[in-house]
The first five atom37 places (N, CA, C, CB, O) and aatype in JSON, in Angstrom:
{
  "aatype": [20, 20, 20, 20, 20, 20, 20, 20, 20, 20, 20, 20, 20, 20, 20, 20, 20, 20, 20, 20, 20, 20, 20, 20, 20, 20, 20, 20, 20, 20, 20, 20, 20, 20, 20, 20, 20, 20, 20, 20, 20, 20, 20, 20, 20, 20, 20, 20, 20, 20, 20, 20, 20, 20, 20, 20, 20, 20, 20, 20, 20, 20, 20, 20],
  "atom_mask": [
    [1, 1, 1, 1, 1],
    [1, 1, 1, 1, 1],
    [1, 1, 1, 1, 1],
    [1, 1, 1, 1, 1],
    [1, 1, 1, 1, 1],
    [1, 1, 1, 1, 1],
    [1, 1, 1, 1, 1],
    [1, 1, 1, 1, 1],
    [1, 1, 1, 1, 1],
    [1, 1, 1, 1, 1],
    [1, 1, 1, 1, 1],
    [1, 1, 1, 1, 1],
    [1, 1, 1, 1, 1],
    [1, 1, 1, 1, 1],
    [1, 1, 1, 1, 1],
    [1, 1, 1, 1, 1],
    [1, 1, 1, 1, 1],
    [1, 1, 1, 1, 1],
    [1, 1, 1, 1, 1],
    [1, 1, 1, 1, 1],
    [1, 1, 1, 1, 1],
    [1, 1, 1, 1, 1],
    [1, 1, 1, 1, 1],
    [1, 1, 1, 1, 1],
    [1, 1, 1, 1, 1],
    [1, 1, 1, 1, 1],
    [1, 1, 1, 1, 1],
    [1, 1, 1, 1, 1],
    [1, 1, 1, 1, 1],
    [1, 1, 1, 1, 1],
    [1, 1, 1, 1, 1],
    [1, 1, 1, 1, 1],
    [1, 1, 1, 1, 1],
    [1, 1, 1, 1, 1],
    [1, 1, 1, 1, 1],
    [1, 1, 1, 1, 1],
    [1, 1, 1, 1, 1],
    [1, 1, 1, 1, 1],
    [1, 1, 1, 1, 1],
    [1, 1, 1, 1, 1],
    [1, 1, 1, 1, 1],
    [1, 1, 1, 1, 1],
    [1, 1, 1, 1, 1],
    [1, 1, 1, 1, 1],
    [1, 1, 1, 1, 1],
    [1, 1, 1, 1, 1],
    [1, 1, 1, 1, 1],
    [1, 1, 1, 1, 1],
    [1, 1, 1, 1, 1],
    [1, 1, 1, 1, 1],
    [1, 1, 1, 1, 1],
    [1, 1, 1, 1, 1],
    [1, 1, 1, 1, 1],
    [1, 1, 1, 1, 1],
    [1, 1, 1, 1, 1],
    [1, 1, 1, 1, 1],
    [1, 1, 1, 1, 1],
    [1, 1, 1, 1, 1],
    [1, 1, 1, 1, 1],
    [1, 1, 1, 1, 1],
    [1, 1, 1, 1, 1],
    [1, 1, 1, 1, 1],
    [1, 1, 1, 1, 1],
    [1, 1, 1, 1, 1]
  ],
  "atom_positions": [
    [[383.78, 87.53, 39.3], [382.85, 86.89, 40.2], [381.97, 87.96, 40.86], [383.6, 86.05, 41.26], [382.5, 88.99, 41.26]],
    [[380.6, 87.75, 41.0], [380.18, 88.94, 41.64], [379.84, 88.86, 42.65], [379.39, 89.55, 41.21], [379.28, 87.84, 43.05]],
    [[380.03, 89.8, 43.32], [379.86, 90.52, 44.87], [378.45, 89.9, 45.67], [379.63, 92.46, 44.66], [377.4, 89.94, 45.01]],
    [[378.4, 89.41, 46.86], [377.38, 88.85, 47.76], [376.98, 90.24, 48.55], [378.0, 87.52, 48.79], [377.63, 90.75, 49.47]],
    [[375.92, 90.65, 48.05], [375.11, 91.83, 48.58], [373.78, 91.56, 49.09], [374.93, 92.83, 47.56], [372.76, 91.68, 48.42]],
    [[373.82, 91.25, 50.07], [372.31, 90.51, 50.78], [371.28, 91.98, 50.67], [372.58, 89.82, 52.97], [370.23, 91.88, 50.03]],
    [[371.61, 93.18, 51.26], [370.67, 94.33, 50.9], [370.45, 94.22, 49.63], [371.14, 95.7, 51.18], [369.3, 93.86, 49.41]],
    [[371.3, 94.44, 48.36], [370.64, 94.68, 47.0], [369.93, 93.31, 46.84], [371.75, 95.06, 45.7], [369.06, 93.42, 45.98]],
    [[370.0, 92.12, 47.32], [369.47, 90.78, 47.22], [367.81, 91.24, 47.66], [370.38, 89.54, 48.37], [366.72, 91.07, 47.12]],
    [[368.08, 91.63, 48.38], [366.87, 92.38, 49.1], [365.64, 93.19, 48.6], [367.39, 93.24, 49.79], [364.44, 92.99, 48.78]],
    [[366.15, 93.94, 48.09], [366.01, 95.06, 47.14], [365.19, 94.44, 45.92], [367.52, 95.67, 46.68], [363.97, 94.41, 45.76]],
    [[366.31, 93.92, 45.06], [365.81, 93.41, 44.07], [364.52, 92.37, 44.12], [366.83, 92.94, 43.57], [363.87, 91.96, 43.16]],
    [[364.35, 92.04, 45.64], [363.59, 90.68, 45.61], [362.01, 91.47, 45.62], [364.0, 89.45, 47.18], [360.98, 91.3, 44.96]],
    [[362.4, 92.38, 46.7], [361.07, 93.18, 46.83], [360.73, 94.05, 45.57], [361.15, 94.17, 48.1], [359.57, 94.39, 45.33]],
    [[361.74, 94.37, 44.82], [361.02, 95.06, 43.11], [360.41, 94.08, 42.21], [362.28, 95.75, 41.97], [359.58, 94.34, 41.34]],
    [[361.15, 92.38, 42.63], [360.04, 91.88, 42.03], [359.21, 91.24, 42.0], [360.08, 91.68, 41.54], [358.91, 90.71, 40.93]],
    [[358.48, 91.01, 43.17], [357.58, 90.91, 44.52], [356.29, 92.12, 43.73], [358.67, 91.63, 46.43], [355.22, 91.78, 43.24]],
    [[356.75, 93.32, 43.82], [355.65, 93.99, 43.44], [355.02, 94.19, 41.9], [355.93, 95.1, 43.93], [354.04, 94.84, 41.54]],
    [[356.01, 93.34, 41.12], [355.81, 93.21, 39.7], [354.46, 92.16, 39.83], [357.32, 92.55, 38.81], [353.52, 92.3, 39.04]],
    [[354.44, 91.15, 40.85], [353.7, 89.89, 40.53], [352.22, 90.53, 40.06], [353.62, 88.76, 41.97], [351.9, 91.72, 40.13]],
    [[351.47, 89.49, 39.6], [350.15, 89.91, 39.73], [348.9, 89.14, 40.63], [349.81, 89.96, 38.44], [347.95, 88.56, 40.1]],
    [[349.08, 89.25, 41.81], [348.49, 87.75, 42.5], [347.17, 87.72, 42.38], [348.75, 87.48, 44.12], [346.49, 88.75, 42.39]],
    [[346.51, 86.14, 42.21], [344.96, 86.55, 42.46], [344.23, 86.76, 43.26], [344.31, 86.04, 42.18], [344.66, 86.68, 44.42]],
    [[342.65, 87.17, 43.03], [342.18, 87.39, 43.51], [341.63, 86.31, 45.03], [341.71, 87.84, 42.59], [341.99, 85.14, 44.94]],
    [[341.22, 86.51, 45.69], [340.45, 85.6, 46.94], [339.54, 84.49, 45.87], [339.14, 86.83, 48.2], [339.9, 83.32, 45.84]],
    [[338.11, 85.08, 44.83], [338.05, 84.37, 44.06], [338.47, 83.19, 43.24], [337.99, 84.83, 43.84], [338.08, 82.02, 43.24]],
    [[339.49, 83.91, 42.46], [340.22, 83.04, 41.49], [340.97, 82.1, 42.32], [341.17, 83.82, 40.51], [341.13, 80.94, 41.95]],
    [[341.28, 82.39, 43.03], [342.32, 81.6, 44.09], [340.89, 80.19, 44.35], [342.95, 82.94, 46.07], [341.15, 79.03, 44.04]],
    [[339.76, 80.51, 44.82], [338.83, 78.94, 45.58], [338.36, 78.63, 44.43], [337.36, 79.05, 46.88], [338.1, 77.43, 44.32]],
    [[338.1, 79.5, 43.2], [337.55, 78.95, 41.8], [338.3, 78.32, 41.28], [337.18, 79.76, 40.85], [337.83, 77.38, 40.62]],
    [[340.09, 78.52, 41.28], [340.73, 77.33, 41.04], [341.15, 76.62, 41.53], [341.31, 77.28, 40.6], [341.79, 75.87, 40.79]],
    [[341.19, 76.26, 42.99], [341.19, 75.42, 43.79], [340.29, 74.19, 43.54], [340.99, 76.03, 44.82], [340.58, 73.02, 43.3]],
    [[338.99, 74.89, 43.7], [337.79, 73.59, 43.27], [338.06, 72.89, 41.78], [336.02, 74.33, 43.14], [337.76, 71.76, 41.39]],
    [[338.69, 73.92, 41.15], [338.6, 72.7, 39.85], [339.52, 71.66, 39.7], [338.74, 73.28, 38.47], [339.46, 70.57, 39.14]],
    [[340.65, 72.43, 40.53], [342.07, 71.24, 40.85], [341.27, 69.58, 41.76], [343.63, 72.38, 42.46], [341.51, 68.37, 41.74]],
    [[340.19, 70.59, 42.5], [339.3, 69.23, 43.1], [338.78, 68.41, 42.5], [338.31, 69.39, 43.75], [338.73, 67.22, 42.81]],
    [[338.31, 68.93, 41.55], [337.0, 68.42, 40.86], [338.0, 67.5, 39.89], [335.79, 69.78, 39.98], [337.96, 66.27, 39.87]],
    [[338.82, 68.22, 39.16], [339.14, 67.32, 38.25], [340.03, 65.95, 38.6], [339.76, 68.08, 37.34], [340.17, 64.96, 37.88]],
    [[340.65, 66.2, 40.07], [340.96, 65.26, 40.49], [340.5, 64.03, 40.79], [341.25, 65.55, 41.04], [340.91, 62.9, 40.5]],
    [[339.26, 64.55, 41.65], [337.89, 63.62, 41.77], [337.57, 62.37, 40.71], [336.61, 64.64, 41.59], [337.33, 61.17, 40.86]],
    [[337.7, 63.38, 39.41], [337.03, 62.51, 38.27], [338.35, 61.91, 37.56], [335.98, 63.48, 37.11], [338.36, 60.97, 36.76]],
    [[339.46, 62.64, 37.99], [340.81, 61.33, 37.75], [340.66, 60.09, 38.27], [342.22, 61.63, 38.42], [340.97, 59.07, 37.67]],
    [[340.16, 60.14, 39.48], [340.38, 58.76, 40.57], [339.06, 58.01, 40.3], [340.53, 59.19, 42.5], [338.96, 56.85, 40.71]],
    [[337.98, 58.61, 39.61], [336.9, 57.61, 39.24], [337.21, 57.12, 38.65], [335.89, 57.75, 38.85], [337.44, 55.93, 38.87]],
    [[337.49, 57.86, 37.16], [338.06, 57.22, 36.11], [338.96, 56.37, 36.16], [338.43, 57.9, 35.43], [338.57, 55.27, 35.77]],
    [[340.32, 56.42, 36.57], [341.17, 54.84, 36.84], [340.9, 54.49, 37.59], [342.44, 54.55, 37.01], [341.76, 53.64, 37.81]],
    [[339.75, 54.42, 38.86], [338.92, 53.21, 38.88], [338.55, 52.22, 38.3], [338.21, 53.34, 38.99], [338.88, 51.04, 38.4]],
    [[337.43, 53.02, 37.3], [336.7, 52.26, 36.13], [337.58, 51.49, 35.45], [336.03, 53.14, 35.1], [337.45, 50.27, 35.36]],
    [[338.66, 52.25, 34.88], [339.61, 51.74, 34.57], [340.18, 50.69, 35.18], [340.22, 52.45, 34.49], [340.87, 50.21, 34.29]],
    [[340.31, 50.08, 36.05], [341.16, 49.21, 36.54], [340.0, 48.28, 37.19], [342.33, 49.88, 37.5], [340.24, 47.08, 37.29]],
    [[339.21, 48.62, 37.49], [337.95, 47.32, 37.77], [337.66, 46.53, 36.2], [336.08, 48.22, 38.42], [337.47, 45.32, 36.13]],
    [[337.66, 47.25, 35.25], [337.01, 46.97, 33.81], [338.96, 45.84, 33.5], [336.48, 49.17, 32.42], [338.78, 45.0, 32.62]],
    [[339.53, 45.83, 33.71], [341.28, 45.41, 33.56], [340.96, 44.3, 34.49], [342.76, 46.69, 34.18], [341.12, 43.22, 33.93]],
    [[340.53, 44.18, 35.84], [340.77, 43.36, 36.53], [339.15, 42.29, 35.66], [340.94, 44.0, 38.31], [339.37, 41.15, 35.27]],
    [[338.52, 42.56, 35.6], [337.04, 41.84, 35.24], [338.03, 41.05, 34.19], [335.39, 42.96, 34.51], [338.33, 39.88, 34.44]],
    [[338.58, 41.77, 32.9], [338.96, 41.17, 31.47], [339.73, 39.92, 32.34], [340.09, 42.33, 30.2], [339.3, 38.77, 32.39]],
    [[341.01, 40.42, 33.03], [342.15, 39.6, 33.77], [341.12, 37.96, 34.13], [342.82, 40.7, 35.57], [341.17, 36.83, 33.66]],
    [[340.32, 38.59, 35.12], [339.99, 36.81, 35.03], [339.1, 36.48, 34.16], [339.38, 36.1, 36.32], [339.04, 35.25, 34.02]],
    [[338.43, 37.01, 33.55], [337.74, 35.75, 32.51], [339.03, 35.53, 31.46], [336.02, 36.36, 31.45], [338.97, 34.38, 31.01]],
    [[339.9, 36.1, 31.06], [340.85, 35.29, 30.52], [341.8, 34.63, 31.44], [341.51, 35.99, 29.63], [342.62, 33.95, 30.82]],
    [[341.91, 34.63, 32.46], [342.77, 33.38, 33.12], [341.87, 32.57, 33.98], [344.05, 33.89, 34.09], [342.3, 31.67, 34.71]],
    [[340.6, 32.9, 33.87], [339.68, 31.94, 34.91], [339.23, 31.71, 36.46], [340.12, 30.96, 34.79], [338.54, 30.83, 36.99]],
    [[339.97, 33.0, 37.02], [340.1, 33.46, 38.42], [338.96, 33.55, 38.95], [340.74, 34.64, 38.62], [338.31, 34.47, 38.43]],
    [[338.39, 32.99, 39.78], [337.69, 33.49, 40.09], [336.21, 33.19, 40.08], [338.03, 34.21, 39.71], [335.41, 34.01, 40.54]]
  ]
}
């Protein structure tokens, strides 16, 4: 069973902490916005989607 060493826990966390490669300030709002953007055009889209579903819905059951 191995040994609970909170310093080498430590240790090790910060060696690989400095391995990461984080991005830039850039890359970081350039992909932010696209996480926006494409979200944006998720929620239009099953919109459309679901207005165009509800339209079919009543002319085949007459709702309306």
């Amino acid at each position: 069973m191995a040994k609970l060493d909170p310093a080498q826990f430590v240790r090790e966390v910060r060696q690989e902490v400095s391995r990461v490669t984080w991005p830039s300030r850039k890359e970081t709002l350039v992909t932010t916005g696209l996480v926006l953007a494409m979200s944006a055009l998720a929620a239009v889209f099953f919109l459309v989607v679901d207005q165009l579903i509800q339209l079919a819905m009543r002319l085949v059951f007459g709702i309306g």
